[in-house]
N, C-alpha and C positions, 0 to 999 in steps of 0.2 A: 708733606701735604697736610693742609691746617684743615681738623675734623671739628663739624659742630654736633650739640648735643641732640639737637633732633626732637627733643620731649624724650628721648632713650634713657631708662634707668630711675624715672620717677617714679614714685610710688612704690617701690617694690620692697623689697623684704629681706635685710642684709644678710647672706649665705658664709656660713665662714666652710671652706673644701682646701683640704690640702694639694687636690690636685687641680684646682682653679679653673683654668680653659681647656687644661688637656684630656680629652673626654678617655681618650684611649687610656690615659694613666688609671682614671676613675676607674675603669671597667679594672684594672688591674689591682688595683687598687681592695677594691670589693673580695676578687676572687684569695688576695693576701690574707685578708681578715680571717675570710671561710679556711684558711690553713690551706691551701694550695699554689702552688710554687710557677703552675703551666703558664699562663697568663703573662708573671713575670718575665719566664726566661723569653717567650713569646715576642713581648714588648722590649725589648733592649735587644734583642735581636735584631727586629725592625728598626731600630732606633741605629745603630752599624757605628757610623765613626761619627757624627753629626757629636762631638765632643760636649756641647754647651748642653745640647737636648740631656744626652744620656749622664752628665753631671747632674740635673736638675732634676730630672726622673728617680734617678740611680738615690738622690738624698731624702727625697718625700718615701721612694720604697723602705730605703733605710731605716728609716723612725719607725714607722708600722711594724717591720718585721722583727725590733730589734723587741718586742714582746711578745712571740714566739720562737718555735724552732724550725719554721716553713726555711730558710734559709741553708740552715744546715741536713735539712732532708734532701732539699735538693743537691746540696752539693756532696754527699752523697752517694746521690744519685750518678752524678755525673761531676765528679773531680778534679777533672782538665778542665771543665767549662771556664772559659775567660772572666764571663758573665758572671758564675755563681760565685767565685772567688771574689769579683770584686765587692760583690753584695753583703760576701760572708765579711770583706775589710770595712764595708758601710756598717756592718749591724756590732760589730766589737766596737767600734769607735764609739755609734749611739752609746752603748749599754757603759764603755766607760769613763763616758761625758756624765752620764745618768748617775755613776754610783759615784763619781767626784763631786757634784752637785749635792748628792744627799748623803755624804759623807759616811758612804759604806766602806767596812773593811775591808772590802775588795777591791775599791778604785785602784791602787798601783795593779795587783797581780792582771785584771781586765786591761789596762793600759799597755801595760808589756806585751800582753798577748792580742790585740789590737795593732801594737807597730807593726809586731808579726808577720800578719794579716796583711797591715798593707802592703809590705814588702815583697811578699808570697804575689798579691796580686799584680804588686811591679812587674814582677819579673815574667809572670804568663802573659803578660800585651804589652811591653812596652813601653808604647803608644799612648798606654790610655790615661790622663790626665787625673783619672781621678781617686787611684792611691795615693798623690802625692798631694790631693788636694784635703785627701782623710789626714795626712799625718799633719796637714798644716791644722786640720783640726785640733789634733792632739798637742801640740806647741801649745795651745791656747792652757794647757793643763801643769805645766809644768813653770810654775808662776816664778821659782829664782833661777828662771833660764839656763840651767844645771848642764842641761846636753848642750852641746858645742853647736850642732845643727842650731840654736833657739837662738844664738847669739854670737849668730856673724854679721860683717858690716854690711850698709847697704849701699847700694851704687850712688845713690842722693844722698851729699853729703846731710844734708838738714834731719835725715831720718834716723832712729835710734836703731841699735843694735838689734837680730830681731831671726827668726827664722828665713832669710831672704833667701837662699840657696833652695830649701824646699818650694818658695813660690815662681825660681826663676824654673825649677825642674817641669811647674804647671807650664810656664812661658813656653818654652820648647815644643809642648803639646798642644798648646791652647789660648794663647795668648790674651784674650781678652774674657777670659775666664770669670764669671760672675762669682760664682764662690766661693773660688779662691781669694778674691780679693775680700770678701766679704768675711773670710777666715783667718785675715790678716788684720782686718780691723778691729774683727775680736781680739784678738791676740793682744793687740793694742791697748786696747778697753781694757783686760784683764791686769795686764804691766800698771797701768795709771789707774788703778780701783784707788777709792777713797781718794784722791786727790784730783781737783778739777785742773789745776795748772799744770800739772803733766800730762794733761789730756790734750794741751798743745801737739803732742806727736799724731794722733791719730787724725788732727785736724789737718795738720802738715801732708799728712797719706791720701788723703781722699782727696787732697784740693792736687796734690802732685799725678796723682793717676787720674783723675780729668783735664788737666792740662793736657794729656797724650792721648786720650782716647776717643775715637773716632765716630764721628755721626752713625745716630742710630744703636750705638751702645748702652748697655744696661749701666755700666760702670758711671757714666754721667748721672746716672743719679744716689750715687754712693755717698755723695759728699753731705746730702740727706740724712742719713743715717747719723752720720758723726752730729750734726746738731741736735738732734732730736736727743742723743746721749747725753751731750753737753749740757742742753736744759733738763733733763732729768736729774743732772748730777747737781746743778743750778737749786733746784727746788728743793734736794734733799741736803745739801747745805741750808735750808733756809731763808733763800735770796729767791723768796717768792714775792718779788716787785712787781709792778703793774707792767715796766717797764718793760718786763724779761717777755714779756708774748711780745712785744714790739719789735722783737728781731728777726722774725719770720718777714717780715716788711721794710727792712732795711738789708744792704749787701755787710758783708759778703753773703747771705744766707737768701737775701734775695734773689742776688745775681745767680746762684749757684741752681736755684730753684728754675730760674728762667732758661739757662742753659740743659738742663734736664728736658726739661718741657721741649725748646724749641730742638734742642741737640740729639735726643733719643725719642721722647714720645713720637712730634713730628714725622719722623722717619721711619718707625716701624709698625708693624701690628700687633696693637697691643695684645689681643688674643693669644698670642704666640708670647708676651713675657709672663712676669714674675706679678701676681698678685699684689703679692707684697710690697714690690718696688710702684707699682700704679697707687698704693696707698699714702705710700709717702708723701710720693709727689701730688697728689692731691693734698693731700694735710698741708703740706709746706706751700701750695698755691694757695688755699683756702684760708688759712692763719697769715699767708702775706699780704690781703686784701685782694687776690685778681679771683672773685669769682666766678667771673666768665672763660675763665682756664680751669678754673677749678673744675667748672661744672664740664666739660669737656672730658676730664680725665675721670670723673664721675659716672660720666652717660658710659666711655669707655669698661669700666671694671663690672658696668650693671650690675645682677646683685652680691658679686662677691666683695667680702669684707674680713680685714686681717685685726687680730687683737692690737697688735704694732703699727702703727707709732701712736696710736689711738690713748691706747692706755696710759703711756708713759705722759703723754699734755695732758690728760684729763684733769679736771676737778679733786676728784677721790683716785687716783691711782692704786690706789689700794683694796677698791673695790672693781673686779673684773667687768661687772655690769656697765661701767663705767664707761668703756671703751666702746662698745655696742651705742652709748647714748650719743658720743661726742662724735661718731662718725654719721647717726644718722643727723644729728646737728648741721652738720658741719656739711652736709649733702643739701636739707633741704635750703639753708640758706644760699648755697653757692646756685640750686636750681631758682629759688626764688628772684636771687639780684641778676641771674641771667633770663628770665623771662620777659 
């Protein structure tokens, strides 16, 4: 169903919330900070098998907590709990993404004890998709694909060698899995750093998993993501042409743009996605010239606003402010040329 913008979302004051629409997360959210655990187990309780919710939930808790010890009070507390174990494999992983990133002499020993974790929480649910979507996290860290799991083949012949067993493990559970995939593209990203022409594979991934994914999917706008990489790696080579913003407006990055919009936006409520991913896809309408869709998926996010993908097309990338300017840019034009 095609939504208009109504005058919704003008003038207003860009909010960046990691817990975006989901008011119940916020409330959870809050009582995390204050070091209390109730709220949490609470909130993922309600949340049951709803796999995509408690993936989504389960990674915003994860960051927060992975800068205390609320996690491991609770578990604890209660040891068997399904829930806290998975949280306790979310908050290893944060802390040893964290100390990889800032190249602590801890990153390996945290890493190993992170797989741990996941495995531990495997084993208590089954079921639940999102130990196996932590360890595809952790793939992302082991940059000469050393483990066996990082570098087996994939069923598409055109795809490189790569964790694929861990993601088919999500499959099983959850098939159309937002993070997952989204933890494979990392993965990808990571494989082809410093080199733009190997970054052919991750283009290959995203444009292969929307070929298969079905109206109303987040996954349809994945293929986003990989361009906005592509021109960031673009620019930091050097190959800042006039010509390189001109690709948001030409296919494949058009088409792929349009296909998000009419193939997922259209069909869902956006209330109910990812932030993040309404960002995109607004930037990539709004830089593709349709600012009449742009402003649509605008009125949509009202005031919520992600640093991503903002900052990476900015002017100064370099300066975080940066990303704040281009999006509220980039708003009121698309509200103006649709007035």
């Amino acid at each position: 169903m095609r939504r208009t913008t109504g005058g919704a979302g003008r003038g207003i004051r860009p909010v960046y919330s990691p817990a975006g629409f989901d008011n119940e997360l916020r409330g959870a959210l809050e009582e995390l900070r204050a070091g209390r655990w109730v709220a949490m187990r609470m909130l993922l309780d309600r949340t049951g098998t709803s796999w995509g919710l408690r993936t989504a939930r389960s990674q915003v808790l994860g960051v927060v907590a992975a800068g205390s010890q609320v996690v491991e009070a609770w578990l604890q507390e209660d040891p068997r709990n399904a829930d806290a174990r998975m949280m306790s494999a979310r908050v290893a992983v944060e802390r040893a993404v964290r100390a990889r990133r800032e190249h602590h002499f801890s990153a390996g020993e945290l890493e190993k004890a992170a797989r741990l974790e996941c495995h531990a929480a495997a084993e208590l649910l089954p079921a639940d998709p999102v130990p196996w979507v932590c360890l595809l996290a952790l793939a992302r860290l082991d940059e000469r694909q050393e483990r066996g799991e990082h570098r087996e083949r994939a069923a598409e012949p055109m795809l490189p060698p790569g964790p694929w067993g861990l993601l088919y493990r999500v499959y099983e559970r959850d098939r159309y899995n937002r993070e997952a995939h989204h933890r494979m593209l990392h993965f990808l990203h990571a494989r082809s750093e410093g080199s733009f022409s190997t970054h052919a594979s991750a283009v290959d991934f995203v444009r292969w998993v929307s070929s298969w994914a079905p109206a109303g999917s987040a996954l349809l706008a994945l293929p986003l993501y990989a361009y906005v990489e592509q021109y960031r790696r673009q620019i930091a080579e050097g190959k800042d042409d006039p010509l390189l913003r001109q690709q948001w407006a030409h296919d494949p990055v058009a088409l792929d743009a349009r296909t998000a919009l009419q193939g997922w936006f259209d069909h869902t409520d956006p209330t109910s996605q990812s932030v993040l991913d309404l960002n995109h896809l607004a930037h990539a309408l709004w830089a593709g010239k349709r600012a009449a869709d742009a402003a649509r998926v605008f009125a949509a996010l009202g005031p919520y606003f992600t640093q991503q993908p903002w900052l990476q097309v900015a002017e100064d990338p370099e300066r975080p402010e940066s990303a704040r300017a281009e999006y509220c840019r980039a708003r009121e034009e698309s509200f103006a040329a649709d007035s």
